[in-house]
C-alpha positions as CSV (number, residue, x, y, z in Angstrom):
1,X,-27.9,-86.9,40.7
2,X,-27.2,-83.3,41.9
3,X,-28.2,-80.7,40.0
4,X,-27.0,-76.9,39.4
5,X,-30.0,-74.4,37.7
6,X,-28.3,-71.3,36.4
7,X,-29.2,-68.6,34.6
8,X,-27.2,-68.2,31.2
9,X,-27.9,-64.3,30.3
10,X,-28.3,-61.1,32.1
11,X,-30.5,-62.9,35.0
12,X,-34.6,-63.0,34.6
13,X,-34.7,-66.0,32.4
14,X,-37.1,-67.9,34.4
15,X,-35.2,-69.9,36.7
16,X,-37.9,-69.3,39.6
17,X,-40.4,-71.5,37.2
18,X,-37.7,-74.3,36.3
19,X,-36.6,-74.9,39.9
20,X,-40.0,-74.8,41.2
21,X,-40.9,-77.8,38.5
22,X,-37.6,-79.4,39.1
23,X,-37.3,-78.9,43.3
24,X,-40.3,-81.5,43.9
25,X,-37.1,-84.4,42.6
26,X,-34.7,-83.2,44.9
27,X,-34.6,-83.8,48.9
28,X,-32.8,-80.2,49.1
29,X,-32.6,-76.5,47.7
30,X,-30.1,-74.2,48.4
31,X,-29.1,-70.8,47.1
32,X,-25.7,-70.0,46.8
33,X,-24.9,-66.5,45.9
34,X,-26.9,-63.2,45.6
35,X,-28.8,-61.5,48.0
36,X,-32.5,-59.7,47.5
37,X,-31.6,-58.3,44.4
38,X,-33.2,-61.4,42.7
39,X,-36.5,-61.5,41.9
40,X,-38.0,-65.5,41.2
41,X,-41.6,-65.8,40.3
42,X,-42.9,-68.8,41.5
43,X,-46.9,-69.5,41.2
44,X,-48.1,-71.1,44.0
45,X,-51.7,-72.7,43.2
46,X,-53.3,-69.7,41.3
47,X,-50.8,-67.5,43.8
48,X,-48.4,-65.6,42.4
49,X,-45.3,-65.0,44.6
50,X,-42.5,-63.1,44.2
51,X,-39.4,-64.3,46.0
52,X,-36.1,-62.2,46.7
53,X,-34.2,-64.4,48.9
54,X,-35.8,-67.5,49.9
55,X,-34.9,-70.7,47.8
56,X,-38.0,-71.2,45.4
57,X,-38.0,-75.0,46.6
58,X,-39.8,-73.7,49.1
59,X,-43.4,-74.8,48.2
60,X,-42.3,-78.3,48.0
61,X,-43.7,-79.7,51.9
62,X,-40.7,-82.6,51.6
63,X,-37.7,-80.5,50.2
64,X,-35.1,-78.6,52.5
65,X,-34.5,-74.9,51.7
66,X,-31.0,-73.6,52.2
67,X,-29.2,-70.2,52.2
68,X,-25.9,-71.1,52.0
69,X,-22.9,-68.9,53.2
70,X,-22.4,-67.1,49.7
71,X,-25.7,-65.3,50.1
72,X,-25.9,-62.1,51.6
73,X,-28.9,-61.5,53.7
74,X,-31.4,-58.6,54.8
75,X,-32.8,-60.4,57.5
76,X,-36.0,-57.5,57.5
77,X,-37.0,-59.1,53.9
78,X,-36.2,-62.6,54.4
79,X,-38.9,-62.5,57.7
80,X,-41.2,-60.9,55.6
81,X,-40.8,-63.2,52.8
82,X,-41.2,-66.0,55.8
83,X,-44.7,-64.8,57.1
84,X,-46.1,-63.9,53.7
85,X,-45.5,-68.0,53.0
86,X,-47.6,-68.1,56.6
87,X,-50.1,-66.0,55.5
88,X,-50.7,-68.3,52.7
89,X,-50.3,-71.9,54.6
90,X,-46.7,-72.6,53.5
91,X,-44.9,-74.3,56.2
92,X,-41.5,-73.2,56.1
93,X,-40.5,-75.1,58.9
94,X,-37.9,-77.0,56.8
95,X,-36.1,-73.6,55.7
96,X,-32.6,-72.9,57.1
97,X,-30.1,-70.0,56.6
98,X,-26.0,-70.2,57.3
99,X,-24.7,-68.8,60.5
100,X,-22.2,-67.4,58.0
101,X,-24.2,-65.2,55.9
102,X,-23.0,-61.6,55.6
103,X,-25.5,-59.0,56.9
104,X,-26.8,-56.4,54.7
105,X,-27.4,-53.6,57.2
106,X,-29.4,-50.2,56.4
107,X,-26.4,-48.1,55.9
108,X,-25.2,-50.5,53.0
109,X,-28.0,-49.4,51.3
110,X,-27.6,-45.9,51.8
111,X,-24.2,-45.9,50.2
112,X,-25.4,-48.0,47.5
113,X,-27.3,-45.6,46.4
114,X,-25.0,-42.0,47.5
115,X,-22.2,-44.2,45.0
116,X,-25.0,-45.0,41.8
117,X,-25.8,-41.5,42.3
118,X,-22.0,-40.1,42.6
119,X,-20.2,-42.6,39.6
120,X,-19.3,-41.5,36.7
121,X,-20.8,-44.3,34.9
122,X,-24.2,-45.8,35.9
123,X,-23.8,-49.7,36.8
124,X,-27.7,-49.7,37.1
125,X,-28.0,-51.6,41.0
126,X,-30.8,-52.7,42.4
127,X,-29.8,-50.1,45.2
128,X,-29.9,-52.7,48.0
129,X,-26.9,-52.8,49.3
130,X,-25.6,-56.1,48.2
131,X,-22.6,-54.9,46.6
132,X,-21.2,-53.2,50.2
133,X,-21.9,-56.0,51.9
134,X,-19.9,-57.9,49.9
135,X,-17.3,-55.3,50.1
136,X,-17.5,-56.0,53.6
137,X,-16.7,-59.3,53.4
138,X,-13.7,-59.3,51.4
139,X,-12.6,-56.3,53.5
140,X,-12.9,-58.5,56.7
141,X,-15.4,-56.7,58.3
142,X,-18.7,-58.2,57.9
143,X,-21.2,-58.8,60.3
144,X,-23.0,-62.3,59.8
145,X,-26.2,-63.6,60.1
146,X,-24.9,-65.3,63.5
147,X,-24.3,-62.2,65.2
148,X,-28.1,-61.4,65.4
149,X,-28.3,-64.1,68.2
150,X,-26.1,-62.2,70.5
151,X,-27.5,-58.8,71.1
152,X,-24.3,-57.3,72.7
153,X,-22.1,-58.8,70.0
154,X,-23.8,-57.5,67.3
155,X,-23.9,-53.7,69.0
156,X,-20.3,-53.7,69.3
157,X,-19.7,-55.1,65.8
158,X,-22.7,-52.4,64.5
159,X,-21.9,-49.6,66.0
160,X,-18.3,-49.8,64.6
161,X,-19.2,-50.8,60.7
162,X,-22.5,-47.6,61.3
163,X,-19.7,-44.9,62.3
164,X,-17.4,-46.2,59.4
165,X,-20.0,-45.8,56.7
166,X,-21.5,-42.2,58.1
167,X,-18.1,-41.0,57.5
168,X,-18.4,-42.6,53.7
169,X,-22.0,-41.2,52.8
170,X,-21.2,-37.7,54.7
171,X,-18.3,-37.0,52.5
172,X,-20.7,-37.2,49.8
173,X,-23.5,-34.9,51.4
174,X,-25.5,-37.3,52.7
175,X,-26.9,-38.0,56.1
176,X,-25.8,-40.6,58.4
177,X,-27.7,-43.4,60.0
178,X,-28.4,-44.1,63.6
179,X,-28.3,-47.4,64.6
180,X,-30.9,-47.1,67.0
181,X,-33.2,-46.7,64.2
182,X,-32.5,-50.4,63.4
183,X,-31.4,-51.9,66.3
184,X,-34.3,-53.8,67.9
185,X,-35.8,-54.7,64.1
186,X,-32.9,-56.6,63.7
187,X,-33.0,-58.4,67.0
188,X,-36.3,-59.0,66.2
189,X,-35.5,-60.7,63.2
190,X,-32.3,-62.8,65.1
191,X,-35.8,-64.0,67.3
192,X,-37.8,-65.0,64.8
193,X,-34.6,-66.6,62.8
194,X,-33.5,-68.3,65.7
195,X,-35.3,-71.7,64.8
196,X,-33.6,-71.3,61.2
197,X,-30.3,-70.7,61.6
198,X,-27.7,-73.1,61.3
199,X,-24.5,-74.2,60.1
200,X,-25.1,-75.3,56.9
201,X,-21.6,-76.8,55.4
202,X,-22.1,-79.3,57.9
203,X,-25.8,-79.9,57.3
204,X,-25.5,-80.0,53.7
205,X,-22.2,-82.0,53.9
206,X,-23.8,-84.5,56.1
207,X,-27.0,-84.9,53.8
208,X,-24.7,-85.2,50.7
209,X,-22.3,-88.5,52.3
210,X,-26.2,-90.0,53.1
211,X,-27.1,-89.7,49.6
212,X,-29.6,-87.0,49.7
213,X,-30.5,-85.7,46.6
214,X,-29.4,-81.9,46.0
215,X,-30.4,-79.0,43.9
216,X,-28.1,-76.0,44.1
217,X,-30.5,-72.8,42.7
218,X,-28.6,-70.2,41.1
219,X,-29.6,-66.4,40.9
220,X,-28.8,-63.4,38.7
221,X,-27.0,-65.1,35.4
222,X,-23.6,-65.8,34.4
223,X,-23.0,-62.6,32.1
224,X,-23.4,-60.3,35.5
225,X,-20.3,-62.7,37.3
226,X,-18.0,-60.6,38.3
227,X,-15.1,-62.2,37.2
228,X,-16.8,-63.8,33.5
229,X,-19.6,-61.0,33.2
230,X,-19.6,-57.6,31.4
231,X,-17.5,-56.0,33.8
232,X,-18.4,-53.4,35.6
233,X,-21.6,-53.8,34.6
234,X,-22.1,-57.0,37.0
235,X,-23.1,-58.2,40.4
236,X,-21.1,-58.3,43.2
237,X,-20.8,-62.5,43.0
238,X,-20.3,-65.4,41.4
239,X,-23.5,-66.7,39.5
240,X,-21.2,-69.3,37.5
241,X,-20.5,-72.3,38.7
242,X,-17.4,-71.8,41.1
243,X,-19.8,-69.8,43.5
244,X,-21.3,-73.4,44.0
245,X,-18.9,-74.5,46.2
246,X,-17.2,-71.2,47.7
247,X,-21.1,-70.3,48.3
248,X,-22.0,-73.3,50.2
249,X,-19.3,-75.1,51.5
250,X,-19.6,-78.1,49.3
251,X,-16.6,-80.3,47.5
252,X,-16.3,-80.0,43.6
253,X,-18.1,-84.0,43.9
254,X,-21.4,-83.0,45.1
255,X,-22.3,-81.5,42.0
256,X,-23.5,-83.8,39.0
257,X,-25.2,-82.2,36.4
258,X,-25.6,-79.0,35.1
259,X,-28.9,-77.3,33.5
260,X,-28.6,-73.7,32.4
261,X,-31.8,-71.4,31.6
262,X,-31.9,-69.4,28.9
263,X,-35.2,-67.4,27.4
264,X,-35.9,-67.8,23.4
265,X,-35.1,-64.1,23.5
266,X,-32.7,-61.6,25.7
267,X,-33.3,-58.8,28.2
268,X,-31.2,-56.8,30.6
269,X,-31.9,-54.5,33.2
270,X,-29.4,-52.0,34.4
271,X,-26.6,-50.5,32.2
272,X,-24.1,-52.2,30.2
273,X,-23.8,-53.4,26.8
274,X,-26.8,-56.0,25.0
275,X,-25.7,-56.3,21.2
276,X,-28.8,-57.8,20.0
277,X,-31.1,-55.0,22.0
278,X,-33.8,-53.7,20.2
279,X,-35.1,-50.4,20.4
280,X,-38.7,-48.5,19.2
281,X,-42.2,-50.1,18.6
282,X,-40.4,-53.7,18.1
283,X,-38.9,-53.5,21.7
284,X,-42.7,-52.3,23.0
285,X,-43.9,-55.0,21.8
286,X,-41.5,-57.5,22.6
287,X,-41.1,-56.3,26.6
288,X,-45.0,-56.1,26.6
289,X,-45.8,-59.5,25.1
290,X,-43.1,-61.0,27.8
291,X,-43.9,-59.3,30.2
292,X,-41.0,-57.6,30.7
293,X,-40.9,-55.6,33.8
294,X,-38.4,-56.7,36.6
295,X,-39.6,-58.8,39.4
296,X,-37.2,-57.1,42.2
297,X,-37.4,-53.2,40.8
298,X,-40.3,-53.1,38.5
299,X,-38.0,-51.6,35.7
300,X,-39.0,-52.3,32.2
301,X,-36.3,-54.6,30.9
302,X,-34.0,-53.9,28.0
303,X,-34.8,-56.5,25.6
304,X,-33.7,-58.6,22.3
305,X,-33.4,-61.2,19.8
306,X,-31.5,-64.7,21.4
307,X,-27.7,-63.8,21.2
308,X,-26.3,-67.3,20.6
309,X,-22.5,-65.8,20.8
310,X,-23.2,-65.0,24.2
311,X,-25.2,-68.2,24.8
312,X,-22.4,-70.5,23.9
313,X,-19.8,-68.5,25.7
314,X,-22.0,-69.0,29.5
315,X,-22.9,-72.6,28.4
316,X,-18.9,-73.2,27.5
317,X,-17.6,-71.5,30.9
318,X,-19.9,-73.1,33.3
319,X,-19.7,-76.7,31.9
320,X,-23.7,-76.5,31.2
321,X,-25.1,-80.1,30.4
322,X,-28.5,-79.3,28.5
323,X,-30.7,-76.0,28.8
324,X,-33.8,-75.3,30.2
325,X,-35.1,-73.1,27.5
326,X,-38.6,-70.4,28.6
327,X,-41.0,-67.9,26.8
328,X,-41.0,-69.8,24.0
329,X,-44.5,-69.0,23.5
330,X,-43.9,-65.0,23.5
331,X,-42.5,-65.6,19.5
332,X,-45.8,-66.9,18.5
333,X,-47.0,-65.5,15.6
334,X,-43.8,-63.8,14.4
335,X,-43.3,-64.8,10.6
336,X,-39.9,-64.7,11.1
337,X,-37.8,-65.0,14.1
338,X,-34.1,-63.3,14.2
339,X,-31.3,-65.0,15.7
340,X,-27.5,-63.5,16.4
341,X,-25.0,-66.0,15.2
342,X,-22.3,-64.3,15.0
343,X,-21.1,-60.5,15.4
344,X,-18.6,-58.5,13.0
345,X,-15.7,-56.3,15.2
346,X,-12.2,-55.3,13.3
347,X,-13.9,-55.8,9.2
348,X,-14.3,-59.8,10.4
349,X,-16.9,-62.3,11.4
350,X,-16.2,-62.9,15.4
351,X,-18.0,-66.3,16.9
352,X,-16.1,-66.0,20.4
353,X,-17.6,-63.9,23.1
354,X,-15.8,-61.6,25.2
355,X,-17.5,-60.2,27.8
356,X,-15.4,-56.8,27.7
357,X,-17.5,-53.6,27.6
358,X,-15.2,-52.5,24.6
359,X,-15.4,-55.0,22.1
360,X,-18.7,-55.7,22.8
361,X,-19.9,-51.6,22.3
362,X,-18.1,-51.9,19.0
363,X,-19.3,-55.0,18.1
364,X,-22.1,-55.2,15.2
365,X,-24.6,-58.3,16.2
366,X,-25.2,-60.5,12.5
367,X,-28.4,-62.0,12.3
368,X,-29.8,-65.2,10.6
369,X,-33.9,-65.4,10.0
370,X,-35.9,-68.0,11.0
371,X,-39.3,-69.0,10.1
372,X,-41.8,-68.5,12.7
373,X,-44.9,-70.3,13.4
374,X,-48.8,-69.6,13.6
375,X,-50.9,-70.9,16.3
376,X,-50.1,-70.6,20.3
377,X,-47.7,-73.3,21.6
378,X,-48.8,-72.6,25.4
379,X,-51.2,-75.4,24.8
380,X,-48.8,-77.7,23.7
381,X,-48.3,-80.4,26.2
382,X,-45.8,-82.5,24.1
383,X,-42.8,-81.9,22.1
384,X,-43.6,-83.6,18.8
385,X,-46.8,-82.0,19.3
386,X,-44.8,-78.3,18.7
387,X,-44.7,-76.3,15.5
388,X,-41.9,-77.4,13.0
389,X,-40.4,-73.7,12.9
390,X,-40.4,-73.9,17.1
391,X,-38.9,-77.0,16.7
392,X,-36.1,-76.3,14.1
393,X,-35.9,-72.8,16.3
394,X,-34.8,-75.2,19.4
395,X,-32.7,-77.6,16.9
396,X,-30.8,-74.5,15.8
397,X,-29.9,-73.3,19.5
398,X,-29.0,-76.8,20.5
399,X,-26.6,-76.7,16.9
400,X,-24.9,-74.0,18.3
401,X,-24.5,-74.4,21.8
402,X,-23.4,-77.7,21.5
403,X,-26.0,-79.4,24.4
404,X,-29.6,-80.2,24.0
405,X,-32.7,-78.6,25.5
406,X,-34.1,-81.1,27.4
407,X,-37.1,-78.7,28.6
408,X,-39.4,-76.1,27.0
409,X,-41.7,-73.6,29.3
410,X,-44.6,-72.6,26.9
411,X,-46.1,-70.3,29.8
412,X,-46.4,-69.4,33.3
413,X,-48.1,-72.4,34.5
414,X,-46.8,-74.8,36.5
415,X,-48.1,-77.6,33.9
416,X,-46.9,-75.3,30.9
417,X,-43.6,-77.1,31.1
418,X,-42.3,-79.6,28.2
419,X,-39.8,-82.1,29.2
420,X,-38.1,-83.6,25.9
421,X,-37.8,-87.3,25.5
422,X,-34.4,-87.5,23.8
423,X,-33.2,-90.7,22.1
424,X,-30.3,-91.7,23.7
C-alpha cells in the first residue's frame, strides 16, 4: 500500500530517519514539495549525511528516488548532494528529477534575503530563495529544470527573469547580479543532470497502474502550509497532504495510507508563534539534550513541551492514519513530563487549534503532568519492553489524537526504531 510520511509540527521531527527505515518496503521515493530549505538526516553505515533536496530513499540500491514537479530545485546543490553520495559509493543511478521543476536561480536568493532584511516583520527564511521561485511560478514566469538542457533557451528565459529582479533588489539598495556569473555552472549542472531528468507524471503514473509500491516523502511540516500553517509565518508550499498530488502529478487513488511524524516534544525555527515554547535553563537543556540545532541553517531551534492541540489539528486536516512518533528517549529521566492539552483564549478552555497568529499569541497553553521514567529507553528494542510512564506517555497522545503510534524512534540509529505490534 502507498504511503505518505509527513511531518506534523513546525518541520525537523525526524522524518529523514522514518523514511530511511520505511523506503527499503517501497519500490519508489519521491519528494513532493519544498526545495533545499529541508534538512533530513539520514545515517548511512556510521555516515552521517545531511540531505537538502534529494529523496532520503536514496541509500536504498533497489528503490527509485523522485523529485516530483512541486519541488523547487537549485540544481548547484542537488549535483553536489549527487557526488557527495559518489564519494561515499552510493549509486544514484536510480535518482530522477521532473523536467517541470521550477529553477531556483542566484538572484532569487538575493532577494530573499534584500525582503527578510527590508519586512516589517521577520518570517525567519532559510534565505534560499525558495519562496521567489515559487512566486515565479504562480506568476507565470519560471524557468524549469528542463530548460538547463537547452543552452540558448535558458539564456533567453534568464536574462529576462535576471534584469527583472536587479530592478527588484536595486530599489532596495542592493546590487544586481550578472548572469554570466552563473551561466556556465548551470549548464554544467543541465550536463551532469542530463541522465536524471525526466518526466516524472508519466514515470510515476506508469509505475503506479503496474503496481509498484510508492512512498511519497514529505518535507517541512504541516503547521508551515501555507494555506493551514501559522500564516505568514510558513513556507512557500504545501507540506499537507493536497501537495501530494498537485506536487507530483499523481490521482487522489495512488495514495493509501497515511503516517504523520511527530517528536515527544516541539521545536520551531524561524519566527512565529510556539505556545508551549520554553524559555531559560529548561529550554538549554532541552535544545542541548535533542540536539537541537537545524540541519539546513545551523540555528538553535526554539523548543517545547508536545502541543497535543496543535497535534490533533495537523493529524485531523491531513487524514493521518497512525504516527511515527521520535526523540522519545531525549525525556529520559525527567520525573515528570508536561503535556499541552488544552489552551485558555477569551476566560475559556479552547481544544480546537487555529493556526491564526492572533489567537494563538493570545493564547495561554494548559498543561497536564505526566510521570516520567528512569533508565534510558534507547536500548529498548521492544515495545512491552518500554517504561510504563513512556508507555502511558504514548497511550495519552494516541487518546488525544485519535490514531495510534505504530512506531517509536528511541535514537539516531538505524536499529533504534520500535515498530508496535498492535492487536487488531
Amino acid at each position: 500500500m502507498n504511503l505518505l510520511v509527513m511531518g506534523l509540527q513546525w518541520g525537523d521531527e525526524g522524518k529523514g530517519k522514518a523514511i530511511d527505515y520505511l523506503a527499503k518496503n517501497f519500490d519508489v521515493v519521491v519528494r513532493y514539495q519544498g526545495g533545499h530549505n529541508a534538512g533530513h538526516t539520514v545515517y548511512y553505515g556510521d555516515q552521517k549525511v545531511i540531505l537538502h533536496l534529494l529523496p532520503s530513499g536514496v541509500f536504498s540500491p533497489h528503490t527509485a528516488s523522485v523529485i516530483g514537479n512541486g519541488v523547487v530545485v537549485n540544481p548547484l546543490q542537488l549535483v553536489d548532494e549527487l557526488r557527495h553520495l559518489q564519494s561515499l559509493g552510493v549509486d544514484a543511478g536510480n535518482f530522477w528529477v521532473s523536467h517541470r521543476a521550477p529553477l531556483i536561480m542566484p538572484f532569487h536568493q538575493k532577494l530573499d534575503i534584500v525582503f527578510e532584511q527590508s519586512r516589517y516583520h521577520k518570517i525567519g527564511t532559510t534565505r534560499r530563495g525558495i519562496g521567489p521561485a515559487y512566486e515565479d511560478l504562480a506568476g507565470r514566469r519560471a524557468l524549469f529544470v528542463g530548460d538547463l538542457l537547452n543552452s540558448s533557451r535558458f539564456r533567453r528565459k534568464a536574462v529576462i527573469l535576471n534584469e527583472y529582479y536587479n530592478r527588484l533588489v536595486q530599489a532596495y539598495g542592493a546590487e544586481g547580479t550578472e548572469i554570466e556569473e552563473y551561466m556556465d555552472a548551470y549548464m554544467e549542472a543541465g550536463k551532469f543532470l542530463r541522465s536524471h531528468i525526466t518526466d516524472t507524471a508519466w514515470m510515476l503514473n506508469r509505475r503506479f497502474r503496474e503496481g509498484q509500491s510508492i512512498l511519497f516523502e514529505g518535507a517541512q511540516g504541516a503547521l508551515l502550509d501555507i494555506h493551514h500553517g501559522t500564516y505568514p509565518f510558513v513556507t512557500s508550499s504545501n507540506p499537507t497532504v493536497g501537495g501530494v498530488f498537485t506536487g507530483t502529478g499523481l490521482p487522489v487513488q495512488a495514495l493509501g495510507r497515511i503516517t504523520g511524524i511527530a517528536k515527544a516534544y516541539a521545536t520551531r525555527v524561524g519566527e512565529g508563534p510556539f505556545p508551549s515554547e520554553l524559555a531559560g535553563s529548561q529550554a538549554e537543556w532541552l535544545r542541548e539534550k535533542g540536539g537541537e540545532f537545524g540541519a539546513t541553517t545551523g540555528r538553535p531551534r526554539r523548543v517545547g513541551w508536545l502541543d497535543l492541540v496543535a497535534l490533533r489539528y495537523a493529524v485531523m486536516i491531513n487524514g493521518v492514519d497512525s504516527l511515527f512518533l521520535t526523540k522519545l528517549d531525549v525525556l529520559d529521566g525527567l520525573d515528570s513530563i508536561p503535556l499541552v492539552h488544552a489552551y485558555r483564549s477569551g476566560g475559556r478552555e479552547v481544544h480546537d487549534f487555529d493556526p491564526s497568529v492572533e489567537f494563538l499569541e493570545e493564547a495561554e497553553p494548559l498543561v497536564r503532568e505526566l510521570p516520567g521514567w528512569n533508565g534510558s529507553v534507547a536500548v529498548v528494542r521492544d515495545y512491552g519492553a518500554l517504561p510504563t510512564a513512556a508507555q502511558e506517555y504514548i497511550r495519552v497522545i494516541e487518546e488525544a489524537v485519535g490514531v495510534p503510534v505504530d512506531y517509536v524512534s528511541v535514537g539516531s540509529g538505524r536499529d533504534q526504531t520500535i515498530k508496535r505490534k498492535l492487536e487488531s
